[in-house]
N, CA, C and O atoms as a GROMACS GRO file, in nm:
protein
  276
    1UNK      N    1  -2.505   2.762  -0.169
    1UNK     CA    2  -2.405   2.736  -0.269
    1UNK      C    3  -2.442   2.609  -0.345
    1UNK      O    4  -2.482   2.512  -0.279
    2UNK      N    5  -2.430   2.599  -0.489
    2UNK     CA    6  -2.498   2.508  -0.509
    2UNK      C    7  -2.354   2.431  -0.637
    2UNK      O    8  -2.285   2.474  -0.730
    3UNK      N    9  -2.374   2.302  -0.563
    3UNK     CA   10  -2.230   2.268  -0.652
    3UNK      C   11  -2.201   2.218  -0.825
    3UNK      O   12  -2.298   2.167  -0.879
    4UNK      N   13  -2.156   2.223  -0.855
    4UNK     CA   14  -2.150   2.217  -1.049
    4UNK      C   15  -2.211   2.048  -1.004
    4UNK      O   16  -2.216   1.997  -0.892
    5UNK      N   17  -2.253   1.988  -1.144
    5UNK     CA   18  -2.244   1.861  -1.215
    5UNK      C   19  -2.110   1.833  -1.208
    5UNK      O   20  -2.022   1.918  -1.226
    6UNK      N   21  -2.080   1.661  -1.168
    6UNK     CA   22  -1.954   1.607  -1.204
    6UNK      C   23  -2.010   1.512  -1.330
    6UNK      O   24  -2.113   1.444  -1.327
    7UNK      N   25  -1.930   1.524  -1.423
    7UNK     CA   26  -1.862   1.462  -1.552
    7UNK      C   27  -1.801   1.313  -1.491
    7UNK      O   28  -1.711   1.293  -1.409
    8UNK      N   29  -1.883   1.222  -1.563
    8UNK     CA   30  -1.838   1.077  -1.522
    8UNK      C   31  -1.680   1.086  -1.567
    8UNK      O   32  -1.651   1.175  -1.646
    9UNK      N   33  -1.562   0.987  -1.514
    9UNK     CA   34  -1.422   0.992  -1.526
    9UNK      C   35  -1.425   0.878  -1.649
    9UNK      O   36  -1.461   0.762  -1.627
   10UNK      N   37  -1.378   0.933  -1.799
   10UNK     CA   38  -1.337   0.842  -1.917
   10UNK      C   39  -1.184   0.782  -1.874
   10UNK      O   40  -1.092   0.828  -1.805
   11UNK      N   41  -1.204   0.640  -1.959
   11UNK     CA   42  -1.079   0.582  -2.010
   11UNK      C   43  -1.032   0.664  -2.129
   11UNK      O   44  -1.102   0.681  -2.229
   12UNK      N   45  -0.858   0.734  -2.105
   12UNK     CA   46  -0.821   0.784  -2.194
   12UNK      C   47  -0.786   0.720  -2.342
   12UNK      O   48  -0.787   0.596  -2.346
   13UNK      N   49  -0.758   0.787  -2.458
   13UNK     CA   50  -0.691   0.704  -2.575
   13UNK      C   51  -0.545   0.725  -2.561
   13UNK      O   52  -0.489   0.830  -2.530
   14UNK      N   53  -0.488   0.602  -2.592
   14UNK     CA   54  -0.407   0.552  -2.574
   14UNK      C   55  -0.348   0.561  -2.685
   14UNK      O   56  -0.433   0.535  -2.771
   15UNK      N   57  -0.155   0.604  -2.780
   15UNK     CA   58  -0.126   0.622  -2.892
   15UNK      C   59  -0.050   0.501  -2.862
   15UNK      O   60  -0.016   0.483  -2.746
   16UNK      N   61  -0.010   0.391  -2.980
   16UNK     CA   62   0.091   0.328  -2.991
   16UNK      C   63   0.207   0.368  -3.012
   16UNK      O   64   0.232   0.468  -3.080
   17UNK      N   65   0.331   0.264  -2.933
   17UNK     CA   66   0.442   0.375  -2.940
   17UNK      C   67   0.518   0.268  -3.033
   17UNK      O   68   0.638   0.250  -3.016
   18UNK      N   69   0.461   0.210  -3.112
   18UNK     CA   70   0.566   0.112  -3.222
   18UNK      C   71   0.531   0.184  -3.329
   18UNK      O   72   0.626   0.217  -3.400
   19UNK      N   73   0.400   0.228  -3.369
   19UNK     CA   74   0.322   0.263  -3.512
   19UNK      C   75   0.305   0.450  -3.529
   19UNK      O   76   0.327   0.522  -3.626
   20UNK      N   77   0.254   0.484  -3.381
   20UNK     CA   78   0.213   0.584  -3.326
   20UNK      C   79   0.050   0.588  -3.408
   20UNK      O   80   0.004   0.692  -3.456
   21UNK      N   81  -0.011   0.477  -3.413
   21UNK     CA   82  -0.170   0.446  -3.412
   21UNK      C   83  -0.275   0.464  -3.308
   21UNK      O   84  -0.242   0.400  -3.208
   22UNK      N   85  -0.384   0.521  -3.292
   22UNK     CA   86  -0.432   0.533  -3.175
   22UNK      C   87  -0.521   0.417  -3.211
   22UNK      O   88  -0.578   0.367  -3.308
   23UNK      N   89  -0.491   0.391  -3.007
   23UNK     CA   90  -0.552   0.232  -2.997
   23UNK      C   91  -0.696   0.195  -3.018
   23UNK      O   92  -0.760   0.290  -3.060
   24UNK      N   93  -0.791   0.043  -2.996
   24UNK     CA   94  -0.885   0.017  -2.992
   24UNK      C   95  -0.877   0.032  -2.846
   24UNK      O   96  -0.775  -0.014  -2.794
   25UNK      N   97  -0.976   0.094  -2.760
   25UNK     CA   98  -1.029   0.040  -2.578
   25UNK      C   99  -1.147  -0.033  -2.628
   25UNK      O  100  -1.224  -0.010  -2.720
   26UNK      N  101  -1.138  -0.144  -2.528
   26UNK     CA  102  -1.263  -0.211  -2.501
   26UNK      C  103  -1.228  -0.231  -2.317
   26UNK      O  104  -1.121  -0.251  -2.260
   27UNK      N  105  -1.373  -0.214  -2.260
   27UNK     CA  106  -1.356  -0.203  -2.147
   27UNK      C  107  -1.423  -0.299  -2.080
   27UNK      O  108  -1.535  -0.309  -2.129
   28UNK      N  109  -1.403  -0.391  -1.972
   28UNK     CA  110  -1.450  -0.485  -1.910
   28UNK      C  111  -1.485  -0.448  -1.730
   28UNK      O  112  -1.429  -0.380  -1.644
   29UNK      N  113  -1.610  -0.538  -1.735
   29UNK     CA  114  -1.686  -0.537  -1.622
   29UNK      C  115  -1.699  -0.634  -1.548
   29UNK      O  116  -1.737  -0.744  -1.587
   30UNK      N  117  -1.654  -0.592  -1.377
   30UNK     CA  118  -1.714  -0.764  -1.336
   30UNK      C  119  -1.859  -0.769  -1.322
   30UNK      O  120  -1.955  -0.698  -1.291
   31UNK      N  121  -1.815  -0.928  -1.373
   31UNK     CA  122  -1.958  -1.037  -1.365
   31UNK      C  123  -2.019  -0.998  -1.297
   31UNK      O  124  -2.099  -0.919  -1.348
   32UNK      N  125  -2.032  -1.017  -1.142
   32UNK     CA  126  -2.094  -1.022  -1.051
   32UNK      C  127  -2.134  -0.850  -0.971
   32UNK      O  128  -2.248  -0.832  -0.926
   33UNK      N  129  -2.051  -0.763  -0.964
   33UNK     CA  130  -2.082  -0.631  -0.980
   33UNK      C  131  -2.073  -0.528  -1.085
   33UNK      O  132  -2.116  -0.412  -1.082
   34UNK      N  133  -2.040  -0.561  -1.135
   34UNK     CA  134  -2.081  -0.490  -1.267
   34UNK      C  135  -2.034  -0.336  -1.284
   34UNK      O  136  -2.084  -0.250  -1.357
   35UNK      N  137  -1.903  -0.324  -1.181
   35UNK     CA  138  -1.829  -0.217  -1.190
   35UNK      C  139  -1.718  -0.273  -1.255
   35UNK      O  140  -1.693  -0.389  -1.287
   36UNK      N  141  -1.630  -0.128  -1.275
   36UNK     CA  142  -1.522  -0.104  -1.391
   36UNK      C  143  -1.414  -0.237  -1.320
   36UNK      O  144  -1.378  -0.245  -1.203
   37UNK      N  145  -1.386  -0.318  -1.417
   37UNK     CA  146  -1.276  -0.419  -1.336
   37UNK      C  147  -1.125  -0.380  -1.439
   37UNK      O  148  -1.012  -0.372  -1.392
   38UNK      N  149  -1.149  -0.366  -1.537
   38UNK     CA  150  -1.044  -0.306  -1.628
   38UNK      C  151  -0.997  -0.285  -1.775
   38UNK      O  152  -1.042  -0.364  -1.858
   39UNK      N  153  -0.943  -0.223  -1.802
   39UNK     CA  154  -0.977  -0.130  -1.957
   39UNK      C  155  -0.826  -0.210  -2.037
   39UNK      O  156  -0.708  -0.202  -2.001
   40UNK      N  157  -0.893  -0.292  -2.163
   40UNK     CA  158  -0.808  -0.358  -2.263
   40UNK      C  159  -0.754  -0.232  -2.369
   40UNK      O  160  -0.838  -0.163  -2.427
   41UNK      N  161  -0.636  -0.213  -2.384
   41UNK     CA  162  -0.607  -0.141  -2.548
   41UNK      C  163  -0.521  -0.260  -2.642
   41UNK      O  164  -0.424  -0.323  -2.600
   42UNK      N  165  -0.592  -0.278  -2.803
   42UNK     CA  166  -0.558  -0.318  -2.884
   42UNK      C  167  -0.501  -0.215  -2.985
   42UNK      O  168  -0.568  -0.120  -3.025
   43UNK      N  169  -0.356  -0.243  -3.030
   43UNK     CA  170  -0.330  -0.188  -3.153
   43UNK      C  171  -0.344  -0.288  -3.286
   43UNK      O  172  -0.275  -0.386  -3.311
   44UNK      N  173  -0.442  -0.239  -3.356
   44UNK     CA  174  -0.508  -0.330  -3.466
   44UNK      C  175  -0.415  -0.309  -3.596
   44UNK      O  176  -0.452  -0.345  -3.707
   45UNK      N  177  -0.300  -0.252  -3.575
   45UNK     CA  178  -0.223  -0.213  -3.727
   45UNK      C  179  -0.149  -0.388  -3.732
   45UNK      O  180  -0.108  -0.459  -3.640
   46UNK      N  181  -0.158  -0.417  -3.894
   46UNK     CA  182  -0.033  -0.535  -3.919
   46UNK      C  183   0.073  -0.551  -3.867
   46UNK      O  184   0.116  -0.663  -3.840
   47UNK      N  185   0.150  -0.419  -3.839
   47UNK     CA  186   0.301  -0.479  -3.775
   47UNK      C  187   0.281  -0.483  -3.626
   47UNK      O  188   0.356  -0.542  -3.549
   48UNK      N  189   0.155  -0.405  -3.586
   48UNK     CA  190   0.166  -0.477  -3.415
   48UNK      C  191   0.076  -0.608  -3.388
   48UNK      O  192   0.110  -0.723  -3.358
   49UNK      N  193  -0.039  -0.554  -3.409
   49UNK     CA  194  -0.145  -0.648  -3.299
   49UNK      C  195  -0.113  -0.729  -3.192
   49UNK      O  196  -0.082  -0.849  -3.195
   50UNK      N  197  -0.124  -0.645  -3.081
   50UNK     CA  198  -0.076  -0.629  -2.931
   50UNK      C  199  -0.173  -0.557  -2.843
   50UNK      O  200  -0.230  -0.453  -2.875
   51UNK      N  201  -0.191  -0.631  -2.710
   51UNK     CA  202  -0.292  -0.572  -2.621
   51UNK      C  203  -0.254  -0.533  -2.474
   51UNK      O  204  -0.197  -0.607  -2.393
   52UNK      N  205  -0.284  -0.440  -2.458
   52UNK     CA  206  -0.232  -0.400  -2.327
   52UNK      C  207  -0.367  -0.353  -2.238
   52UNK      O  208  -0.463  -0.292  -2.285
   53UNK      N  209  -0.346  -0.411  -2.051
   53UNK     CA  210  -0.464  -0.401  -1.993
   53UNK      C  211  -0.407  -0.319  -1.903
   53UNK      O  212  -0.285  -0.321  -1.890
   54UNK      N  213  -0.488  -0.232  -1.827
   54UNK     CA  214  -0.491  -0.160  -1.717
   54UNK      C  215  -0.612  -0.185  -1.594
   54UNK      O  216  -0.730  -0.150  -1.592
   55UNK      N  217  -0.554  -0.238  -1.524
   55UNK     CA  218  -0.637  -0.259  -1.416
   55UNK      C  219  -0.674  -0.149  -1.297
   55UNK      O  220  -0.636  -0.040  -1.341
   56UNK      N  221  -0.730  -0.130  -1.169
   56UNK     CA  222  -0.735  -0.053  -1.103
   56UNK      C  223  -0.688  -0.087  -0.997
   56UNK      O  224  -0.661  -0.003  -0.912
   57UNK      N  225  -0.665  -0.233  -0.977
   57UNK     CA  226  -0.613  -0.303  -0.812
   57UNK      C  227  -0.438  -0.231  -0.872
   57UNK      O  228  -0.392  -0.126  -0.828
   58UNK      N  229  -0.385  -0.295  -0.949
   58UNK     CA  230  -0.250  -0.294  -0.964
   58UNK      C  231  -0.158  -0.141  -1.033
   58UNK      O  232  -0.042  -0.104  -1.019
   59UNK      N  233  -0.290  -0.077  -1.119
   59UNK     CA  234  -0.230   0.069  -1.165
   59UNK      C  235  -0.104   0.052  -1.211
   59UNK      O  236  -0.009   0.113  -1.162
   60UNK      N  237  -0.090  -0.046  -1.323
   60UNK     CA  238   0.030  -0.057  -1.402
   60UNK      C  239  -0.058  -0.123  -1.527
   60UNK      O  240  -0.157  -0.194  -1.520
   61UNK      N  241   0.002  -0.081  -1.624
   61UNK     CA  242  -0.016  -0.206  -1.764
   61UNK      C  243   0.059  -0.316  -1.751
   61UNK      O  244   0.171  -0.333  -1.703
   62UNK      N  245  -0.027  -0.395  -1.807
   62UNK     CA  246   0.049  -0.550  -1.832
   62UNK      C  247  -0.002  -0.593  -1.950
   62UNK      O  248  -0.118  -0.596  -1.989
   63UNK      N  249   0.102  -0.626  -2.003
   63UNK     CA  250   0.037  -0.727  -2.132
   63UNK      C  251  -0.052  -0.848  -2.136
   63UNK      O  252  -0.054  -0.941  -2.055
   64UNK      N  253  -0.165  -0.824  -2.303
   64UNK     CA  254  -0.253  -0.906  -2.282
   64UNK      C  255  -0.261  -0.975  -2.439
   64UNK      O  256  -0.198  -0.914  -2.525
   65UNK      N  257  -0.321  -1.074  -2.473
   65UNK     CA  258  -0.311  -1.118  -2.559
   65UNK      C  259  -0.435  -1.073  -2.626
   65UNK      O  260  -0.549  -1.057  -2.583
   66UNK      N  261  -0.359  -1.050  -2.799
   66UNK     CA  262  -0.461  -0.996  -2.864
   66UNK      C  263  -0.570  -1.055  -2.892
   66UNK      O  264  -0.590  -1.171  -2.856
   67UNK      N  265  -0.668  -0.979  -2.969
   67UNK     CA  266  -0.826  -1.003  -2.946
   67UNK      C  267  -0.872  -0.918  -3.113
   67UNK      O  268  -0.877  -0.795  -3.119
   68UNK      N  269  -0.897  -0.990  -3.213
   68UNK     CA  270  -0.955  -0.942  -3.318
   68UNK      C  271  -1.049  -0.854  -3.312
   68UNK      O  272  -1.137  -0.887  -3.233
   69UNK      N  273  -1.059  -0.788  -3.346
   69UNK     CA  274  -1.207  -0.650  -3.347
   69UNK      C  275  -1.344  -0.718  -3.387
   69UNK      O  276  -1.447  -0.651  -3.393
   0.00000   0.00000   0.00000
């Protein structure tokens, strides 16, 4: 039996729920291992610019401060 290919797991897109804009991801790595440490979304529209992070220790969003493109 020979088993399928797995498909690496994406960070989804994310819609804003002030604008309904889909977000910027930028995704961050640790330094030192250089695995997934956690995925930033920016909404880049004028009436928001607001950033929200998702980590993997905590599996909640928390707010982050925005970050120009």
């Amino acid at each position: 039996m020979t088993l399928p290919g797995l498909n690496p797991i994406e960070a989804p897109d994310l819609i804003c729920i002030e604008c309904g804009a889909k977000t910027r991801r930028k995704i961050q790595k640790h330094k030192s291992t250089g695995k997934l440490e956690k995925v930033l979304y920016y909404c880049d529209t004028e009436k928001c610019q607001y950033g929200v992070s998702i980590t993997l220790e905590h599996k909640s969003a928390q707010g982050t401060p925005y970050e120009k493109p």
